[in-house]
Rosetta silent file (secondary structure, phi, psi, omega in degrees, C-alpha in Angstrom):
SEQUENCE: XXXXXXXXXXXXXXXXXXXXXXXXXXXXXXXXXXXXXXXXXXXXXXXXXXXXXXXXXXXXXXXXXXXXXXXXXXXXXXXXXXXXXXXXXXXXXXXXXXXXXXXXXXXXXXXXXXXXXXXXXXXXXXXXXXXXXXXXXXXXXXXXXXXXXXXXX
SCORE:     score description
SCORE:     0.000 S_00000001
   1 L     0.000  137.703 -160.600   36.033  128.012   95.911 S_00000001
   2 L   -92.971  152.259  162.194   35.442  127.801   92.179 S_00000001
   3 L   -71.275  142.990  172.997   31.691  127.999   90.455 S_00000001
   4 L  -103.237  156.405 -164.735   30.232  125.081   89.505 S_00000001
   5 L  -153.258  136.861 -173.010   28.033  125.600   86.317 S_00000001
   6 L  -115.558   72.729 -168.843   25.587  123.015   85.685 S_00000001
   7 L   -77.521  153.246  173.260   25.115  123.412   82.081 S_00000001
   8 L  -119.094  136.086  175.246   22.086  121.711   80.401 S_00000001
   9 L   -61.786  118.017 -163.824   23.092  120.107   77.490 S_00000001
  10 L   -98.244  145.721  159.885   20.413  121.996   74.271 S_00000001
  11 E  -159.317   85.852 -172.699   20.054  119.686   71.176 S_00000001
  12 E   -85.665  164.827  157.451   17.232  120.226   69.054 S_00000001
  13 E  -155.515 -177.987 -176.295   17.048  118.352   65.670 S_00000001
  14 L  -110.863  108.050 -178.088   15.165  117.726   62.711 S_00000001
  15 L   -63.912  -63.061  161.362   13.899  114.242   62.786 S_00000001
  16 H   -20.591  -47.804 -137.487   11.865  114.655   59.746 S_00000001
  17 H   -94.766 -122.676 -140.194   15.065  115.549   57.860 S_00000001
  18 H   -35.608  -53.963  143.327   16.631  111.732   57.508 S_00000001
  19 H     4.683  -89.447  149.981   13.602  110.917   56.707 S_00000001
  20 L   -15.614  -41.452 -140.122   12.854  113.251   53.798 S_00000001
  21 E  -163.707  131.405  166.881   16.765  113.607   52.097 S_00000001
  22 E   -78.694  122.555  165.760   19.513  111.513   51.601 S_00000001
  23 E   -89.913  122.523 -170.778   22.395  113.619   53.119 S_00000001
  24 E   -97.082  -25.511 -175.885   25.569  113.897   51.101 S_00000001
  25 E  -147.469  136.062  -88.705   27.562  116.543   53.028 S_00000001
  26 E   166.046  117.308  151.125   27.315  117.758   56.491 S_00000001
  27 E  -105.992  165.337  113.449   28.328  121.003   57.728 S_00000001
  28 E  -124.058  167.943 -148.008   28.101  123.636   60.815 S_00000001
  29 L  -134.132 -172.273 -172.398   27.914  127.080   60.942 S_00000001
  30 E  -119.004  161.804  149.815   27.913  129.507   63.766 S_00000001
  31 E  -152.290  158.771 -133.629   24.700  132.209   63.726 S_00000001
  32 L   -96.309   86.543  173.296   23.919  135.642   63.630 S_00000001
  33 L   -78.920  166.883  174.380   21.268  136.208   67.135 S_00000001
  34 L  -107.582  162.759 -179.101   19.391  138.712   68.792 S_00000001
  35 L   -91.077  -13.510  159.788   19.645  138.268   72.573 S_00000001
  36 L   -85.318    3.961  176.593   16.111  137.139   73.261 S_00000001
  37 L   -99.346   -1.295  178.228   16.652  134.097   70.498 S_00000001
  38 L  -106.817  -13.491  169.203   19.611  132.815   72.148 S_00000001
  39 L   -80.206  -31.453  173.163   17.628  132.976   75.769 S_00000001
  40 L   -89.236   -7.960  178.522   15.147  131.118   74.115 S_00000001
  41 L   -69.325  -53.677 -149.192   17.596  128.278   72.321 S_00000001
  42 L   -94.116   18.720  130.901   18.972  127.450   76.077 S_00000001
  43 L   -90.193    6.273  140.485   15.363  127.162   77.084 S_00000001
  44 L    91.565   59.657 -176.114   15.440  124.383   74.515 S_00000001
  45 L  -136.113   61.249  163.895   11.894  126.651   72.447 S_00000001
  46 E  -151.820  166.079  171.477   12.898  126.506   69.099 S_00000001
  47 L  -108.807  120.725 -178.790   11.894  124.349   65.815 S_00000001
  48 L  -112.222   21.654  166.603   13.563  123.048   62.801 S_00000001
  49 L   -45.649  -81.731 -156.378   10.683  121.133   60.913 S_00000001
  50 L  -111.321   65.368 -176.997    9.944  122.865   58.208 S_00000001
  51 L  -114.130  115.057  165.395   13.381  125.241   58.302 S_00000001
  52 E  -134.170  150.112  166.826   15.790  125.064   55.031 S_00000001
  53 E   -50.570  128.036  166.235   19.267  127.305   53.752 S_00000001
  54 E  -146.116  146.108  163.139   19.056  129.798   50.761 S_00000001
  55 E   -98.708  144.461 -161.538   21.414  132.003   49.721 S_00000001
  56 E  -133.509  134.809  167.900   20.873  135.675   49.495 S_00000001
  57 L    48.623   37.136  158.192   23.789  138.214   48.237 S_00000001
  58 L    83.591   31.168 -179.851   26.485  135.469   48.326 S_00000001
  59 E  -143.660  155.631  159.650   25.651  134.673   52.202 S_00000001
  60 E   -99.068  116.839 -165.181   23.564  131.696   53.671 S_00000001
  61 E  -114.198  152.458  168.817   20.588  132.423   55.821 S_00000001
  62 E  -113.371  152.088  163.006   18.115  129.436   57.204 S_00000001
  63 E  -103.820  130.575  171.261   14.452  130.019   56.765 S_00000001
  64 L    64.521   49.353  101.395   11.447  129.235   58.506 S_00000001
  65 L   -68.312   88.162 -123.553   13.060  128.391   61.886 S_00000001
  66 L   -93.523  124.710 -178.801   10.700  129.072   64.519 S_00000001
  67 E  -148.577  122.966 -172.986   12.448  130.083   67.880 S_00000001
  68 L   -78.946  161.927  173.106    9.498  131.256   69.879 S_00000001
  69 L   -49.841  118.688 -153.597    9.052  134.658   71.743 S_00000001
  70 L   -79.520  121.203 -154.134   11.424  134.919   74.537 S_00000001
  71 L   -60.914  -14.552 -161.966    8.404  135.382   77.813 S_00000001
  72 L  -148.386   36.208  129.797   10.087  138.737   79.621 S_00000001
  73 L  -101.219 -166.888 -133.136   10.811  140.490   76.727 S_00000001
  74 L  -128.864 -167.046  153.280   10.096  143.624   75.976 S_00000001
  75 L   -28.915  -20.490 -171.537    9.342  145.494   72.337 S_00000001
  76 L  -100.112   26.175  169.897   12.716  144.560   71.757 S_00000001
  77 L   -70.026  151.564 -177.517   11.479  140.798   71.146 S_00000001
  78 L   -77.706  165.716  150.102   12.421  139.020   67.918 S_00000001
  79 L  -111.964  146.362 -166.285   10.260  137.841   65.353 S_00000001
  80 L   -52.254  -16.873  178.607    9.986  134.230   65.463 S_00000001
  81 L  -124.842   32.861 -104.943   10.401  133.646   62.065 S_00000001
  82 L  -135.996  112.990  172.886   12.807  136.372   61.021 S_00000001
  83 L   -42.447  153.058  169.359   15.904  134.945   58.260 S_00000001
  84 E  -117.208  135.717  149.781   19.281  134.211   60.528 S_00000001
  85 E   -76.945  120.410 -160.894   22.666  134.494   58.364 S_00000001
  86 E  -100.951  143.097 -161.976   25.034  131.644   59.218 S_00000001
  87 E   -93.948   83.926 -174.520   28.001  131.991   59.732 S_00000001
  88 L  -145.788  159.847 -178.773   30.652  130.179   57.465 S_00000001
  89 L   -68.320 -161.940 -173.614   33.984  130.963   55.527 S_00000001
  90 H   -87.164  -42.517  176.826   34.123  131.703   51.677 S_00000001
  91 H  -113.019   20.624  156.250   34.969  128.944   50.670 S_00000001
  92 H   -80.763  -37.748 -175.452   32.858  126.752   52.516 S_00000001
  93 H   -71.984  -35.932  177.523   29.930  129.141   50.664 S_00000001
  94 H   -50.806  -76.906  131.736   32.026  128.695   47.457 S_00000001
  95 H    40.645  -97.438 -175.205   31.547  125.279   48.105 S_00000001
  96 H   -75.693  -49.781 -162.627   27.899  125.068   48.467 S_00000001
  97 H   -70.231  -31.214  174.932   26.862  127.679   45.999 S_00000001
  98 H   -68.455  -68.598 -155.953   28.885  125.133   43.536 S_00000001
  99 H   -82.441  -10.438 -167.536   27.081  122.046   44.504 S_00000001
 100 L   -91.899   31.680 -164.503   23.890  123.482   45.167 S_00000001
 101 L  -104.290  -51.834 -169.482   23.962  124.273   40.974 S_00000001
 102 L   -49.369  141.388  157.471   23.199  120.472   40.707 S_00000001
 103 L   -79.991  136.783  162.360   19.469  119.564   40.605 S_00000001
 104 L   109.522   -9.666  164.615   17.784  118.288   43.099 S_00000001
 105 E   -94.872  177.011  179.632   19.849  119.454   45.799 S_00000001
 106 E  -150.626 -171.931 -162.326   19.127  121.688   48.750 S_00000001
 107 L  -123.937  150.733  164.295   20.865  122.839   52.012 S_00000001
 108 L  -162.113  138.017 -176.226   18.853  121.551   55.132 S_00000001
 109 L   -80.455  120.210  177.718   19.005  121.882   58.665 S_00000001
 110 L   -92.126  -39.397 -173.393   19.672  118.945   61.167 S_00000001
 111 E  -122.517  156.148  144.262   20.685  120.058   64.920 S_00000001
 112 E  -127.906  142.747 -172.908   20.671  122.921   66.505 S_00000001
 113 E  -152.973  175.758 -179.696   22.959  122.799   69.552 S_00000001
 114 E  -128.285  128.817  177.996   25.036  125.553   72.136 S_00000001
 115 L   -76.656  179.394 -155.869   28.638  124.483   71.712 S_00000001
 116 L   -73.395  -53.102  162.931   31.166  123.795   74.596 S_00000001
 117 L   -44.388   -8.321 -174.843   31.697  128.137   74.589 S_00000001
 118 L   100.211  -19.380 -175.277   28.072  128.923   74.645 S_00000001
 119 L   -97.678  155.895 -173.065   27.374  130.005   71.304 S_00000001
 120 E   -72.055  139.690 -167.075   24.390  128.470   69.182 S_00000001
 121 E  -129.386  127.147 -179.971   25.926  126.079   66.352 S_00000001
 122 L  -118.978  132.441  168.842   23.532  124.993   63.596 S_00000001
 123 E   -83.276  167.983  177.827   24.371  121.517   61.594 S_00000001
 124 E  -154.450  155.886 -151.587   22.899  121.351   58.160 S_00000001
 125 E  -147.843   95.963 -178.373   23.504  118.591   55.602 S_00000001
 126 E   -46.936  119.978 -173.463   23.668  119.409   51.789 S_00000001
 127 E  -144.739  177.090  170.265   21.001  116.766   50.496 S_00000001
 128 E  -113.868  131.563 -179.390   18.807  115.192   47.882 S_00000001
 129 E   -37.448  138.606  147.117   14.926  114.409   47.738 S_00000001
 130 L   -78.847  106.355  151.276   13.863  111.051   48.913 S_00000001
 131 L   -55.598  161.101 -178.587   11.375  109.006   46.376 S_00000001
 132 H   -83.732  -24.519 -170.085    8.669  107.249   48.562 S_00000001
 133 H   -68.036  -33.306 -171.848    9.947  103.375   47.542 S_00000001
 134 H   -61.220  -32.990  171.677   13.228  104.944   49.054 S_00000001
 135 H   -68.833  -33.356  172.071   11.241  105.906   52.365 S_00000001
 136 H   -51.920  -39.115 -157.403    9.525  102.455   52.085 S_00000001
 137 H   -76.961  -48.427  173.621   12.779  100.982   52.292 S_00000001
 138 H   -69.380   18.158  169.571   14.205  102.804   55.538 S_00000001
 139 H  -106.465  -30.996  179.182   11.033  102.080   57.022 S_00000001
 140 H   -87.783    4.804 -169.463   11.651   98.260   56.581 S_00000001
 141 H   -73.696  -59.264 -164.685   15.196   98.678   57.376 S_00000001
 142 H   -80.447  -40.213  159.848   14.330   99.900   60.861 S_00000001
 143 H   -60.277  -47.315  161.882   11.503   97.226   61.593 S_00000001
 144 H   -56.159  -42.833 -156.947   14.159   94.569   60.941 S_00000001
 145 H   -60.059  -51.835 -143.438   16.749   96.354   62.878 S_00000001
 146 H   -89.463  -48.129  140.029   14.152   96.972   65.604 S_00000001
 147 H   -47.580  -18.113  172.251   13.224   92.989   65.638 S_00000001
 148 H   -66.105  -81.664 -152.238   16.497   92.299   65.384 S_00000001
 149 H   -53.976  -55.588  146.183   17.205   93.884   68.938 S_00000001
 150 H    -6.282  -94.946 -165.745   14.225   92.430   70.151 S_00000001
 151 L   -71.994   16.719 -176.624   15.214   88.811   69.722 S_00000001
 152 L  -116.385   -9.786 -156.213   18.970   89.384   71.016 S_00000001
 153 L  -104.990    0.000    0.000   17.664   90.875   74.518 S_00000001
């Protein structure tokens, strides 16, 4: 008789983030954990709000991404808000480190998810600043859509 494994599907995102930034490019990385921050990802306790990419010594770390204190650890608990280094080839950084030369862009994180193997996968989306008429506009975008739907059901 085989195990059955009842995985719960993890999917955090950054809501905020479409919101905020036109996304131009789209990536995901792999990342570098301590074993109480990946016990706390598959208890779905972590935050991407106010979490963005920088590069430090040619490698790309996220910032500010709050993955709370795993409850039955020990001294050997993380801190919650401790850079992670992501995990991507060279010339994926090559890449980035190129376009992120441009003004006005940044690197910013949308999902966090545990891929079909188990390991935590973060997407992130190379992007540009939203003016507020542009935020005006996806806000009327979505009240038509959203009236739209409305009057078809």
């Amino acid at each position: 008789m085989g195990k059955d494994k009842i995985l719960k599907t993890i999917e955090i995102k950054n809501r905020r983030a479409s919101f905020e930034y036109t996304f131009i490019d789209t990536f995901t990385a792999g990342m570098v954990l301590m074993g109480t921050e990946i016990k706390c990802i598959r208890q779905g306790k972590a935050n991407l709000t106010d979490s963005y990419c920088l590069f430090f010594q040619g490698e790309l770390f996220v910032r500010n991404m709050h993955i709370s204190k795993y409850d039955e650890g020990t001294h050997f608990n993380h801190d919650p808000l401790r850079d992670r280094k992501l995990l991507l080839s060279k010339r994926e950084l090559g890449k980035l480190q190129k376009e992120l030369k441009n003004v006005g862009l940044t690197i910013i994180p949308t999902r966090l998810f545990i891929s079909d193997n188990g390991y935590a996968k973060l997407n992130f989306a190379l992007a540009k600043g939203k003016k507020s008429f542009d935020k005006r506009d996806d806000i009327k975008e979505k009240d038509v859509k959203r009236e739209m739907d409305r009057s078809l059901s």
